[in-house]
N, C-alpha and C positions, 0 to 999 in steps of 0.2 A: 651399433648404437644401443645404448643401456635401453630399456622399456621402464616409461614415465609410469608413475602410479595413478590411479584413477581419481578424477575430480569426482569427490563427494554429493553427486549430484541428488539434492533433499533430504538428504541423509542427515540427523540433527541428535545421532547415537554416538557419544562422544568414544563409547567400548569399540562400537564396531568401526568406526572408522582409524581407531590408533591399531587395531587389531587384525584388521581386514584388508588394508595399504590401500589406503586415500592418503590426498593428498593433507595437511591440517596445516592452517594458519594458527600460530603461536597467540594462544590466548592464554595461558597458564598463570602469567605476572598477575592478571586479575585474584587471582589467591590470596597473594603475598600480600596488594593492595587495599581487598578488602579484610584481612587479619590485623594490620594494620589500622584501618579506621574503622572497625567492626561499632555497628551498632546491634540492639537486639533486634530490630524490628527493619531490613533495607527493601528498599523500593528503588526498583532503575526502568527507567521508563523511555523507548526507544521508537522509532519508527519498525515496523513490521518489516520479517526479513532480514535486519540486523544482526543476528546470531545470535540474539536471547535464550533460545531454546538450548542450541547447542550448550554457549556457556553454562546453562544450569544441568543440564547431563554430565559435563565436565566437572561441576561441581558437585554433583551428586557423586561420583566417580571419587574423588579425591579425599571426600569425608565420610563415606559411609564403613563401615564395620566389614571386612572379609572380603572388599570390594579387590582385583588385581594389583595394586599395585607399581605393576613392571609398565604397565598403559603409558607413565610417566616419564618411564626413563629418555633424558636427550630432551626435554623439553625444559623451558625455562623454573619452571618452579621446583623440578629437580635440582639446581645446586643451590637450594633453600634447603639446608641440610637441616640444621635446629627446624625451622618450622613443618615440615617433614615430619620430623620426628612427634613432634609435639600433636598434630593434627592430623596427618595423614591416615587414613582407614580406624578413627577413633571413636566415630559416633555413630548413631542409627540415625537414621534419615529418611524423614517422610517426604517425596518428589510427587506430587502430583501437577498436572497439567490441567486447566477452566478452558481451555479451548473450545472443546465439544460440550459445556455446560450450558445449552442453548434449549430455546424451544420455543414455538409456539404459543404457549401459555404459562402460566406459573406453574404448572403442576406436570409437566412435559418436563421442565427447564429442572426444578426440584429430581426426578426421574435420572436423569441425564447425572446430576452431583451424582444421587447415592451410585450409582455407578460409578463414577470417577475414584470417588474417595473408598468404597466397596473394595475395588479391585486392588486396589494400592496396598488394602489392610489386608489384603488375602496375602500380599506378599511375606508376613509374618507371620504365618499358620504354625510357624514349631512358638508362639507363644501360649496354644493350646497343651502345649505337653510342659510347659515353665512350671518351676516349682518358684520364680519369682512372684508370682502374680497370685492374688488368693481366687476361690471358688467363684464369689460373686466377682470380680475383673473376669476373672474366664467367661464366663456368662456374658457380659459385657461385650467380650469381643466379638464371640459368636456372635450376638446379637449385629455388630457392625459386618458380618459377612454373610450373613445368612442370605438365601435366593426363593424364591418360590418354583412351583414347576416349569415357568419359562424362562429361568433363569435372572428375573427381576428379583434387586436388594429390596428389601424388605423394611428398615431401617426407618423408625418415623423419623417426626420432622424434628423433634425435640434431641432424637440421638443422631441425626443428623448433623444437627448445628454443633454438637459436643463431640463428634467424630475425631473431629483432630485434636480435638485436648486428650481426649482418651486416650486415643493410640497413641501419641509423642506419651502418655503418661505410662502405658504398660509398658512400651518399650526401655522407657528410662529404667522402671525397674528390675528390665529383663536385664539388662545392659548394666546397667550403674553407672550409665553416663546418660547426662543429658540428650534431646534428639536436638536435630537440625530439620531444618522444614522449610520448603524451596515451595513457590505456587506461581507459574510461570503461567502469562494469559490471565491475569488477575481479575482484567475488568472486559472479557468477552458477554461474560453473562449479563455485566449491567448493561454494554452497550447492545445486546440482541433483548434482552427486558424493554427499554427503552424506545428501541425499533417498535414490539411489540405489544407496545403496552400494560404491560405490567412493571414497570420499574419502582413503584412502590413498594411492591411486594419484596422484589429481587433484595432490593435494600436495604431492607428492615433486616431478612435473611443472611444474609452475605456480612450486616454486621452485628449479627450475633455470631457465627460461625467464625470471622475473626477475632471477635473481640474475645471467646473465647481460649482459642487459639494463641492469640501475642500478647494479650494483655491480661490475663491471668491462670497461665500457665506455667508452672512454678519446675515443668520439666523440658521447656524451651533453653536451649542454648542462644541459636538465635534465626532469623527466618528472613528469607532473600525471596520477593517478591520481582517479578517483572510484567510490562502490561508497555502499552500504548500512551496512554493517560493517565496521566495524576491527578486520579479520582480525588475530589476533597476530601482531609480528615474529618470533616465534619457530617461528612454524607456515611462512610463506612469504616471511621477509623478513630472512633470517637473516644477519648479518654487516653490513647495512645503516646505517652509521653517519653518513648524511649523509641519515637518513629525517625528515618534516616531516609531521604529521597533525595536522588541521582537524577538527574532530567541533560538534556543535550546542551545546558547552558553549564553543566558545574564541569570542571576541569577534572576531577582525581580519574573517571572511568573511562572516559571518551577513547581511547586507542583500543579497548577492549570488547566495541563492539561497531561493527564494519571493520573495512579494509582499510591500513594507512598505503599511504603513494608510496611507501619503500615494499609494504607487503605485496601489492598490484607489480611494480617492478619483479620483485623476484618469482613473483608468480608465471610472468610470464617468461621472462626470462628462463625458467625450467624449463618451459613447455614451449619456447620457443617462438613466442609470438609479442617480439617485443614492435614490431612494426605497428602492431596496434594499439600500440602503448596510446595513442591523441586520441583514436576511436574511442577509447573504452574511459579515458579520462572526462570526454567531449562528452559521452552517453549518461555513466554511472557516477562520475564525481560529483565534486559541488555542493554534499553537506557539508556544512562548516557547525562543526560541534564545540563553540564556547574559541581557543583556538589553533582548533586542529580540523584539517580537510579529510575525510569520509566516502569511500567509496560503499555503494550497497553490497554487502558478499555477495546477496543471491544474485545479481546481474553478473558478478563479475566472473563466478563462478559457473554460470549458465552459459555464459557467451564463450567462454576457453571452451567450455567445452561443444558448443556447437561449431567452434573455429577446428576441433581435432576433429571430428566428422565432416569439415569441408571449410577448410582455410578460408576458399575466400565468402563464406558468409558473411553477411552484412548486419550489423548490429539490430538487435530487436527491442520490445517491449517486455521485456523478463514479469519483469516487476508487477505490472497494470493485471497480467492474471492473476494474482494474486489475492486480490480481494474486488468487492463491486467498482469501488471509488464513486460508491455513492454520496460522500462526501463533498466531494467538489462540484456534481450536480445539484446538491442541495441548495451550496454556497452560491452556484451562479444563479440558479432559480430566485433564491433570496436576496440578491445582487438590487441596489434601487440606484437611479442615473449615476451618481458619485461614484459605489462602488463599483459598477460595471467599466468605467473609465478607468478604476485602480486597476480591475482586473487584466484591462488592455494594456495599461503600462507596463502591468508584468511581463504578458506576454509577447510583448517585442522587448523583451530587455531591460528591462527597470529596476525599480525597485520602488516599496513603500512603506513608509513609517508606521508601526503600529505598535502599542504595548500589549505583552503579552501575559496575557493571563495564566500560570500554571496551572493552579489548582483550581479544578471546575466539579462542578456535577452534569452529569446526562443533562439536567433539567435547563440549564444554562446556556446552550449550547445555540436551542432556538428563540432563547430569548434577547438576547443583542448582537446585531449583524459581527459585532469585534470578537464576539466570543469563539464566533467563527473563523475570523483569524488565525484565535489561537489552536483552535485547533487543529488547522492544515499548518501551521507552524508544526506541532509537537508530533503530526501520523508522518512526517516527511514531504508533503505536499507544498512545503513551503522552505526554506532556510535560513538561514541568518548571514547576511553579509556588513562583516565587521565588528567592532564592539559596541555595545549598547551606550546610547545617551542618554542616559536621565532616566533610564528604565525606559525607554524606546528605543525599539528593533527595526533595526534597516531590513526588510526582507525582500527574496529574489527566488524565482523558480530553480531547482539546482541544477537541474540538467536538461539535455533532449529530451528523457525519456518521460520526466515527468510533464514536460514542457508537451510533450504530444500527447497526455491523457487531458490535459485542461481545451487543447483544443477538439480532442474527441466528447470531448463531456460539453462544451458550450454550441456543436453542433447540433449534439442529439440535443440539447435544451430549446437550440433554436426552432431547429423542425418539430420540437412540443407547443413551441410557441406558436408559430405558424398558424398550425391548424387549429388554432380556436377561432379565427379570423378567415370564416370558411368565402363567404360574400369576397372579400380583398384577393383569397387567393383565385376561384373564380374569374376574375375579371385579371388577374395577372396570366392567367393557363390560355382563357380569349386570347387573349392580346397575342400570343404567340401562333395562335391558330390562323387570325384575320391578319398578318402581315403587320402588325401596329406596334412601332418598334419607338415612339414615343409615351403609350403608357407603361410599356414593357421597362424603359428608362426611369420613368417616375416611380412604378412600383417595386420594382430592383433598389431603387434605392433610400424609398422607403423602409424597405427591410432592412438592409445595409447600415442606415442609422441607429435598428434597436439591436442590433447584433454586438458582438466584439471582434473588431476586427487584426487584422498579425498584418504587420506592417515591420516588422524588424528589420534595420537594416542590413543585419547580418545574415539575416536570412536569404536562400536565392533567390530571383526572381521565377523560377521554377514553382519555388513553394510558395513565394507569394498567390502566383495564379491558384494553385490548387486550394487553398482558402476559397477564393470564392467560387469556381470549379462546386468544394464540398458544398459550399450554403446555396446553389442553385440545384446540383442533385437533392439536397434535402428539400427544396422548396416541390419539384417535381416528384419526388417520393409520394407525397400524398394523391397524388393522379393517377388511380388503379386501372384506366383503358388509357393510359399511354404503355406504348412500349416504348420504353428510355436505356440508351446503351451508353457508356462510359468507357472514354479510352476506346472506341472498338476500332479495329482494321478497315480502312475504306478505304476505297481507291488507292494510292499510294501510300496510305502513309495511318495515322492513329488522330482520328477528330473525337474533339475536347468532347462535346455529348451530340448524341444523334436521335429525334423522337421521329418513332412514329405512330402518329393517326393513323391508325388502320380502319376505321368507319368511314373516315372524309379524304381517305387516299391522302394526308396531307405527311410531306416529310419536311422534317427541322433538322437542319445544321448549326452550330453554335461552337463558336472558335473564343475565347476567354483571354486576354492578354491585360497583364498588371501595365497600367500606363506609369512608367518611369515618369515623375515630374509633372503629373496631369496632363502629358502629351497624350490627351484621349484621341484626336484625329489618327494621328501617325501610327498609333496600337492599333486604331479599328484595320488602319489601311494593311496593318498587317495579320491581322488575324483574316483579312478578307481575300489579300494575297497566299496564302497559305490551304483556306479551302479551295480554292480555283487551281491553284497548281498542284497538289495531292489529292483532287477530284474527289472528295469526299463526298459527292450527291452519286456516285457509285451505284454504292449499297443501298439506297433509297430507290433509286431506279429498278432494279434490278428487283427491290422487293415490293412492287406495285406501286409506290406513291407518284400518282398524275401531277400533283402541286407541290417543291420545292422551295420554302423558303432559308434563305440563308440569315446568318446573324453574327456580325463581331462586335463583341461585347468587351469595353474595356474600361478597369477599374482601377480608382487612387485611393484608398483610405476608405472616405464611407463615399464615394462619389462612383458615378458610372456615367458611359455613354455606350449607346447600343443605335448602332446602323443596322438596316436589312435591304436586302437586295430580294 
């Protein structure tokens, strides 16, 4: 059997990967695409993880001056013979990446640029020996790469903001051809400013730095931005009349970043794993970009290849490590009765009507609940199902995977909520100590009401339980002398939670059953029949508790009934 090339796994070097045999999904058409609708100034704007990065390495690859070449051969924009010709390895090309342009304060975050942009311009050190460039440009440059003794640029703030016009302008005249100029991660700095509190500053910064840059720079060919967000041109792109933005609703780019369902087939297909063709559709599908379906690479490419180190792995959460997903904590936090009911509709399946705002600033974002919409629309967090009416979006969770960060993120919000309401939970922690399995009822379902609860019918009734399983361990989290086991081994068999009081010798059993239909009797009776027959008072035995009380607990919606024996 031939040996499969290796999945790329974070790998986002478009050289090393044609060079090095990885696996590459064909993004090359995006070339010919945007030479075609070329603006001077593009902006494409994706959920995180998409291949933004990649395609702008590919694209750095493709235009730069002395770059390989052969990288291309057997790929789609290879029998683009004429445009080849015309474009290929013809310009100089400034690539840098705002990723890591972060910090703490303005003057950290400032730090961090001259770096970025420092290091970039180091890459052109034979324009010190150019006889293109006069005396004072060479002075100039130096200036943009200079270091001190710890290796910190140097570089005020004022040749900071003019860094990129400079360098696209020596270059041009190194060259005699105009530069190209790729700024991938556009708007990490506003949104960590913004975190931080300085977003005034970042922004006043960021658009001097462009505006010098795109809008009068007279050695731009032309510049391909990508980011998360379609920062307003009013916030940092101000005068810009030759701007071009790409967002998940316009048609021209969509197949050129994520996976299409013929790319995910033949991917597996290669590698042999087309049996998981419904897993990985069921997990990572389900953006719908304008109208085309979207698989995320990085899932799809992570998951192949945790299936080559053990087939039968079971699909994960790729994705959620990837950033905080502070985002949808903030949303739910922010959530008032209406929206928290939206939110539940989502997640059992729904959908909801909302218009979507593209172009925002940081500032906007806390300022009306919809604004927040759009922006778990446009990070991925959200999708679009169907076509727009009237400029209103039908939206839908796209997958499992994202579907399980909303309900990890509405947990941990709930158990923040919880404990502020220290008195309620108090007499809810009683209640389970003293056998009182009527206020235990009332206040379980009190909570139950301000939660959001997963009721989907598609979902199993497995999962169902474990929903509320999750929001009574979190309600129990905050109780530092209990000792609380989850799932543990008893007796025969695995009981739903086991506490015990070790000062009052008290032990708790707690068996959890979704009542199908509001059949709360018939669930209790089974959740009751279940510890008595897998003897789950075992382990409580066995670990000193003199007092045993039991509890089946069973829930519909926001409603509960709780027996104790």
């Amino acid at each position: 059997m031939t040996e499969k090339v290796k999945l790329p796994m974070g790998i986002e070097n478009f050289k090393e990967i044609r060079t090095q045999g990885f696996y590459y999904v064909d993004k090359t058409g995006l070339i010919k695409t945007l030479m075609e609708n070329l603006g001077k100034v593009n902006l494409f704007t994706r959920p995180r993880r998409f291949g933004k990065t990649l395609n702008m390495s590919m694209l750095k690859n493709f235009f730069e001056v002395d770059n390989d070449n052969m990288i291309f051969n057997g790929l789609e924009i290879a029998r683009e013979k004429e445009l080849c010709e015309e474009y290929m390895g013809k310009f100089p090309v400034i690539s840098i990446t705002l990723k890591g342009a972060t910090g703490e304060n303005f003057e950290e975050a400032k730090v961090m640029l001259r770096r970025i942009i420092g290091k970039e311009a180091m890459r052109f050190q034979f324009l010190l020996e150019s006889n293109k460039i006069d005396d004072t440009e060479r002075s100039q440059y130096k200036a943009l790469i200079n270091t001190d003794k710890t290796g910190t640029f140097t570089m005020s703030d004022d040749l900071l903001k003019d860094s990129l016009l400079m360098l696209s302008h020596f270059l041009q005249k190194h060259y005699g051809q105009d530069t190209v100029m790729l700024v991938d991660e556009y708007d990490v700095p506003l949104d960590k400013a913004y975190q931080a509190g300085y977003y005034n500053s970042m922004v006043e910064f960021i658009r001097g730095l462009f505006g010098n840059a795109f809008k009068t720079n007279d050695s731009l060919k032309f510049a391909i931005l990508t980011g998360c967000l379609r920062i307003s041109k009013e916030s940092i792109f101000t005068g810009l009349n030759n701007f071009s933005v790409y967002t998940v609703k316009d048609i021209q780019y969509n197949e050129f970043f994520g996976f299409t369902d013929t790319e995910v087939r033949q991917m597996l297909e290669y590698y042999g794993f087309m049996e998981k063709y419904h897993t990985i559709k069921e997990w990572y599908d389900g953006y719908h970009f304008n109208n085309l379906d979207i698989y995320c690479p990085w899932d799809v490419v992570s998951y192949c290849h945790a299936l080559k180190m053990k087939s039968s792995t079971e699909p994960q959460n790729y994705w959620v490590n990837t950033s905080s997903n502070d985002i949808v904590r903030r949303f739910i936090a922010r959530a008032d009765a209406t929206t928290r009911d939206e939110i539940e509709l989502l997640i059992n399946g729904g959908h909801v009507k909302k218009m979507i705002h593209q172009e925002l600033t940081y500032r906007d974002l806390d300022s009306d609940i919809d604004n927040l919409w759009s922006l778990l629309f446009t990070t991925g967090y959200l999708t679009q199902d169907g076509k727009d009416e009237e400029e209103i979006s039908t939206l839908v969770i796209p997958n499992k995977e994202i579907h399980w960060i909303y309900v990890q993120q509405i947990r941990k919000w709930f158990k923040e909520e919880a404990r502020k309401d220290t008195k309620k939970l108090e007499n809810f922690y009683k209640a389970f100590e003293e056998n009182d399995a009527a206020t235990i009822e009332k206040e379980f379902a009190s909570y139950l009401r301000k939660t959001i609860s997963i009721r989907d019918t598609n979902v199993k009734k497995e999962m169902k339980e474990n929903f509320y399983h999750g929001i009574l361990l979190g309600l129990f989290g905050n109780r530092n002398d209990w000792k609380v086991k989850s799932n543990a081994e008893s007796g025969d068999g695995y009981s739903d939670i086991l506490v015990e009081v070790e000062d009052k010798e008290i032990g708790i059993i707690i068996e959890l059953k979704y009542a199908e239909n509001a059949a709360f009797d018939d669930a209790c009776k089974e959740a009751f029949r279940q510890i008595y027959d897998r003897n789950y008072e075992e382990t409580l035995i066995d670990d000193g508790m003199k007092t045993i009380y039991r509890y089946g607990i069973a829930c519909y919606k926001k409603r509960c009934r709780v027996i104790s024996e």
